[in-house]
Wavefront OBJ file of the C-alpha trace (Angstrom):
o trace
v 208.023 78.259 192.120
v 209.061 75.996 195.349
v 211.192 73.235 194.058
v 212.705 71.964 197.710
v 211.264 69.056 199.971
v 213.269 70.146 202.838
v 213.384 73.629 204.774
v 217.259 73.617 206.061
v 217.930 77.484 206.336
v 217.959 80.888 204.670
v 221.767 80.487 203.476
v 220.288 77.973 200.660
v 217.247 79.668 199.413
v 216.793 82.346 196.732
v 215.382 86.016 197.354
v 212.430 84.768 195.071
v 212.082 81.653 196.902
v 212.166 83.608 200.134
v 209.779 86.180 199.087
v 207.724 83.047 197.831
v 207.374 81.771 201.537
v 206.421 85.260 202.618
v 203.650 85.595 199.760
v 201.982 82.151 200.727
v 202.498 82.925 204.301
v 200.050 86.151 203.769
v 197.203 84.051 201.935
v 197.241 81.528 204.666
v 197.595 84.320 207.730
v 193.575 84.799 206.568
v 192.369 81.042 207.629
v 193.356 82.244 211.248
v 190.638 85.201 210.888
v 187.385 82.541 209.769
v 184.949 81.083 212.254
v 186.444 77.040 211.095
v 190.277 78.027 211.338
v 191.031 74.733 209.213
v 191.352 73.649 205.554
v 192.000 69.940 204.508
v 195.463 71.104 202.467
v 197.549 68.639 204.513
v 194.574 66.043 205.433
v 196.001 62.475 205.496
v 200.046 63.777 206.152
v 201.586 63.093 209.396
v 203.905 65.725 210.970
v 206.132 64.649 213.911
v 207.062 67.596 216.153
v 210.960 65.872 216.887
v 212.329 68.806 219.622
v 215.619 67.155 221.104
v 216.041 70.871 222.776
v 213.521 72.392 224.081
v 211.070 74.760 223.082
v 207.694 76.174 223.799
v 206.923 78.968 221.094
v 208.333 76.973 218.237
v 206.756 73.693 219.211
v 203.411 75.083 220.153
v 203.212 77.030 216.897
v 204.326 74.121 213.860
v 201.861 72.086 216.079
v 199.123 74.757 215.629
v 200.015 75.410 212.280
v 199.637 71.645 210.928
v 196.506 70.981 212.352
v 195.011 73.795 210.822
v 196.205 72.252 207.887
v 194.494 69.448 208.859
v 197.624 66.961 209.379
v 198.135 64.406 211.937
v 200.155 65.678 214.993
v 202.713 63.322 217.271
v 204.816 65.025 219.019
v 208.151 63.169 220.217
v 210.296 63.512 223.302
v 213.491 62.612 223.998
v 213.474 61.914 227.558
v 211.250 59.029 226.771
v 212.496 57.769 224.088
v 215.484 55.630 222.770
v 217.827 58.063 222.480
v 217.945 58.274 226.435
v 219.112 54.763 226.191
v 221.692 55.274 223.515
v 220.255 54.898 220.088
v 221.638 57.170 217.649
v 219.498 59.693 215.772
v 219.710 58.409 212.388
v 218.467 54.660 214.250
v 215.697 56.613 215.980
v 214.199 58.652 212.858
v 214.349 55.548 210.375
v 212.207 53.833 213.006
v 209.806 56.876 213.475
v 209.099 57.117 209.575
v 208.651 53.264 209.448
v 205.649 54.139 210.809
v 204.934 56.462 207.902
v 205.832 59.779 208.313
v 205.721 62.808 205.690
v 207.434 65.658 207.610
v 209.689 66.034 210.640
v 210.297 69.299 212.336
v 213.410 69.021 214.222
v 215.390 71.211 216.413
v 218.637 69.892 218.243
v 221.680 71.164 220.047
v 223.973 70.294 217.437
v 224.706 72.380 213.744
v 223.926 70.424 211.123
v 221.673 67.826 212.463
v 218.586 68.790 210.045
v 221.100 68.300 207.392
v 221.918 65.344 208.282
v 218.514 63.787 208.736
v 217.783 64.936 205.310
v 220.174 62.620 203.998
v 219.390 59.377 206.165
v 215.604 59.314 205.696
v 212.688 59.766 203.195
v 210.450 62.515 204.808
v 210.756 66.478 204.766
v 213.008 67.845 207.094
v 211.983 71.330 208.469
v 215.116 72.865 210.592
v 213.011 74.412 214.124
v 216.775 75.436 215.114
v 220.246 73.673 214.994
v 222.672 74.860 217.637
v 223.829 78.385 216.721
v 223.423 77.696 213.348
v 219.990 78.348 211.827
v 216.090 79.279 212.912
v 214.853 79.623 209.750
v 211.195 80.144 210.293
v 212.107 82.393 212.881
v 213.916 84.148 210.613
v 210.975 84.240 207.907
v 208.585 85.322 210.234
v 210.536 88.404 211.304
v 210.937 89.086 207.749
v 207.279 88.851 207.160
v 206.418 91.162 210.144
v 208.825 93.565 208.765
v 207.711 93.728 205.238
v 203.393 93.448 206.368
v 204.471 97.097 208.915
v 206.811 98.730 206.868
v 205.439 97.589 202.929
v 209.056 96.502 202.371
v 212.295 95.176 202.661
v 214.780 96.970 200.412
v 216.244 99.705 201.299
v 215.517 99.184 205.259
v 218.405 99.421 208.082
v 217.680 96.585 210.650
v 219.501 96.428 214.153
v 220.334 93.140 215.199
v 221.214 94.129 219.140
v 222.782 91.099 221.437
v 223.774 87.732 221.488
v 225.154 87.520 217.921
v 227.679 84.531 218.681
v 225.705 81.905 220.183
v 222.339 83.546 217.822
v 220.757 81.300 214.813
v 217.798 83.558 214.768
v 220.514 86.294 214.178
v 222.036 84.177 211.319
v 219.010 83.523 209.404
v 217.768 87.103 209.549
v 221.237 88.065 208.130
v 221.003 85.697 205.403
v 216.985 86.203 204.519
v 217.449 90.334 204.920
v 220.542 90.907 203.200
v 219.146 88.753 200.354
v 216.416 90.923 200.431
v 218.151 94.411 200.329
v 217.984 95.565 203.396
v 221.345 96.693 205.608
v 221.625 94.906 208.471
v 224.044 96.341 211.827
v 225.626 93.495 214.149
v 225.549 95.305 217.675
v 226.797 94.279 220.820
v 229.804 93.977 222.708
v 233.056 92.909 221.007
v 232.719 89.444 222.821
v 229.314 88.348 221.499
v 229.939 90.051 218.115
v 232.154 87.143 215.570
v 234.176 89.371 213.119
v 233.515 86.482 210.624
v 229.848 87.862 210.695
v 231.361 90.380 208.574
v 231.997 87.950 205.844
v 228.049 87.864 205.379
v 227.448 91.370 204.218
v 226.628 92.953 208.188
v 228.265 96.091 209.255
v 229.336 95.609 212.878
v 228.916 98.216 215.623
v 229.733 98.112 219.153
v 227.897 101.348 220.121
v 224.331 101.080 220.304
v 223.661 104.543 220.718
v 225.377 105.862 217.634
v 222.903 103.517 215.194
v 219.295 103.911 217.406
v 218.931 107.116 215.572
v 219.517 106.184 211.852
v 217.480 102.437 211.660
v 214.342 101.580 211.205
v 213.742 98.389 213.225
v 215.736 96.980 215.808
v 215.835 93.087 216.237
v 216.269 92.469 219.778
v 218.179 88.774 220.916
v 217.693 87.341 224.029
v 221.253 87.626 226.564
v 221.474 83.849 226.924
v 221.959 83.724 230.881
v 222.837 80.603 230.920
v 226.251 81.447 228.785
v 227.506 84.155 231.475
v 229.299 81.136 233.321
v 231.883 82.011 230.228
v 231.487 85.751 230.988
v 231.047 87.552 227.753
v 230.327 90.577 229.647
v 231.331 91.871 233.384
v 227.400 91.977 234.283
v 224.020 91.755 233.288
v 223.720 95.376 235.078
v 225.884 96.093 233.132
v 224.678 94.641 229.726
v 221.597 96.545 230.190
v 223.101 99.906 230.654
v 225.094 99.812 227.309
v 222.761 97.478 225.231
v 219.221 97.415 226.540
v 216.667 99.110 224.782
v 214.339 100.815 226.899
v 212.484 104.240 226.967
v 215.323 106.986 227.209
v 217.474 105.112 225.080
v 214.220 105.085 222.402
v 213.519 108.497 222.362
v 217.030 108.686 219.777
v 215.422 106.399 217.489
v 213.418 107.004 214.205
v 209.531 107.842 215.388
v 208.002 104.893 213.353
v 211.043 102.404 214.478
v 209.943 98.890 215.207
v 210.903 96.848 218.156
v 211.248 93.519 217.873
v 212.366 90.180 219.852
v 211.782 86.421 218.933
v 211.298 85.525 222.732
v 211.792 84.971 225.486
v 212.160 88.215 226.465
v 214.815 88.768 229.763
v 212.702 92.048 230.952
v 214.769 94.570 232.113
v 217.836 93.017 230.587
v 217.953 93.227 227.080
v 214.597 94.976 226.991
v 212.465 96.994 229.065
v 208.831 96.258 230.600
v 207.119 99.411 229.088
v 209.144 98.763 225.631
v 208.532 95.284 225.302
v 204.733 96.147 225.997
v 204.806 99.452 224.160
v 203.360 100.687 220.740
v 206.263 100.597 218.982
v 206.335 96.784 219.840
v 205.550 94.016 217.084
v 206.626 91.043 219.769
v 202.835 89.436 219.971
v 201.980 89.841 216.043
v 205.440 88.148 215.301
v 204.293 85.117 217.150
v 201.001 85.618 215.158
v 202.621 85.828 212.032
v 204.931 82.618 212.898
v 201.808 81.099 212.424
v 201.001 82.047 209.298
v 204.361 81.335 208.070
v 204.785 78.208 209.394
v 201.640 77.019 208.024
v 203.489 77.521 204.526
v 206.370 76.528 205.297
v 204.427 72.886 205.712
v 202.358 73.222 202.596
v 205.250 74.369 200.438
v 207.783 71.297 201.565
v 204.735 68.812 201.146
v 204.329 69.518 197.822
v 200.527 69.417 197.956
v 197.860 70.974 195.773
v 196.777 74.231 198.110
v 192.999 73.700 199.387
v 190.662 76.820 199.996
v 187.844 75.088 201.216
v 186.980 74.819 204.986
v 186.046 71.547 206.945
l 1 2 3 4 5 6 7 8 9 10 11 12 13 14 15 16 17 18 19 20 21 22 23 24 25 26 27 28 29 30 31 32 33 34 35 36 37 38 39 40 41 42 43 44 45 46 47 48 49 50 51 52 53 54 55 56 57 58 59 60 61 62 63 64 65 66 67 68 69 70 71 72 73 74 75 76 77 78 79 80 81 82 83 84 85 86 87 88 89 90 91 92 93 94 95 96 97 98 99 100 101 102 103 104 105 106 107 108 109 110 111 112 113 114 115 116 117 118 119 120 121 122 123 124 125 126 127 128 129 130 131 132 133 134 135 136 137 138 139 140 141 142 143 144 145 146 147 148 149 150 151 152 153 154 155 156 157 158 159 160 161 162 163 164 165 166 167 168 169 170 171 172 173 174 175 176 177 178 179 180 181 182 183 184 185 186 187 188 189 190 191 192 193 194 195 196 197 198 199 200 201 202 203 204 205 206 207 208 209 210 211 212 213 214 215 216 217 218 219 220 221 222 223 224 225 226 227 228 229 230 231 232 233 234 235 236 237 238 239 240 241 242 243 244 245 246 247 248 249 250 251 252 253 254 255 256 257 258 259 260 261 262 263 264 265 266 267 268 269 270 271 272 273 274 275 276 277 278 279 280 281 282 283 284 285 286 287 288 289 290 291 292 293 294 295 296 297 298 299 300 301 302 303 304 305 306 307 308 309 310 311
């Protein structure tokens, strides 16, 4: 059973707990098939979308995903609010659930922060991504594809190819796969791979070529451009030769491998056009399943009764 009000990360939950999320995830993914894509589960809760960083997938999808639970929606922005004048955070969220607030999805620039507001006010906290920390219901939601294409996670080899460094989505795959049973391969060059990644139960690899042929999905990250001013790698010409995934390279790889990438996607970077787009692609039902997932992820911090009914 679900005995947490917050959602912080993958590090603190239980393989049962995780496979818990997954479970309710796949009863709700059905409401998103039915003519009236609503039920009243959440009906009366208010949900306040708090992005400090921004964020279009994420954000679009919790949205999505609490009005179909029937919640109430505000969505806050930080440019126009008091933090642009200097209010603190914890100042700023005690005044937002004043106004009576059950659950606040936040994602901000620094590690920690959902952890943090946890402790300073009332209301769930849901974690939408702290710095390089955590993405936890990115993290479930690539879990979920993975499990609903290949029937399971045990035993699988999973490719995490890129950014692994500066990556949260990386860290809470690691945490919600290994927990799991599957075997999970850090790959990328040596500047983007921490050794202390190690420490988590990965097996690091710098050559991508030598694992394509032995795994059976491969994560792809996004090459955060906007890090090269610290020049982790010569070139993104470069990059692409050695890391990117794209048809020649693919033809090494396991006939039913799945290609993956939690957007957005650099094309021709980390990730080729006719890849990205191909069959082997699950890119546009992970965004699907997100969600489905995020949907319980909402339900299952709320604490409420589950509702089968339609509006």
């Amino acid at each position: 059973m679900w005995k947490h009000k917050h959602l912080l990360g993958l590090e603190y939950l239980t393989a049962e707990e995780i496979t818990h999320i997954l479970d309710t995830a796949e009863s709700f993914k059905e409401i998103s098939t039915r003519n009236i894509k609503k039920v009243p589960t959440l009906r009366g809760k208010v949900v306040v979308n708090m992005f400090i960083e921004p964020s279009t997938r994420t954000r679009m999808s919790f949205s999505l995903a609490a009005k179909r639970l029937s919640a109430d929606v505000t969505d806050f922005s930080p440019s126009t609010s008091s933090l642009s004048k200097g209010e603190t955070l914890k100042d700023t969220a005690r005044n937002i659930e004043a106004m009576g607030i059950d659950i606040v999805i936040i994602r901000h620039t620094c590690p920690g922060a959902p952890h943090i507001l946890s402790r300073i006010i009332d209301a769930s906290v849901i974690n939408a991504g702290d710095g390089s920390h955590e993405h936890p219901s990115q993290g479930l939601l690539d879990i979920f594809t993975i499990r609903e294409t290949k029937g399971r996670i045990k035993g699988l080899k999973v490719a995490v190819v890129g950014d692994i460094l500066h990556s949260r989505v990386a860290r809470s795959n690691i945490w919600g796969l290994t927990k799991l049973g599957a075997e999970v391969i850090a790959v990328g060059p040596p500047t983007l791979i921490p050794l202390q990644i190690a420490d988590l139960g990965v097996k690091i690899a710098y050559n991508l070529d030598e694992v394509i042929p032995e795994v059976d999905v491969i994560n792809i990250l996004r090459i955060q451009l906007e890090r090269q001013r610290s020049k982790f790698f010569p070139t993104v010409r470069e990059y692409a030769r050695l890391f990117g995934i794209n048809s020649e390279r693919l033809k090494r790889a396991k006939k039913d491998v799945m290609i993956m990438h939690p957007g957005p996607i650099n094309r021709g970077v980390e990730i080729t056009p006719e890849v990205a787009d191909g069959e082997k692609s699950v890119i546009l039902r992970q965004v699907a399943n997100g969600l489905a997932v995020r949907m319980a992820v909402l339900y299952l911090v709320s604490g409420q009764p589950k509702a089968e009914e339609t509006e």
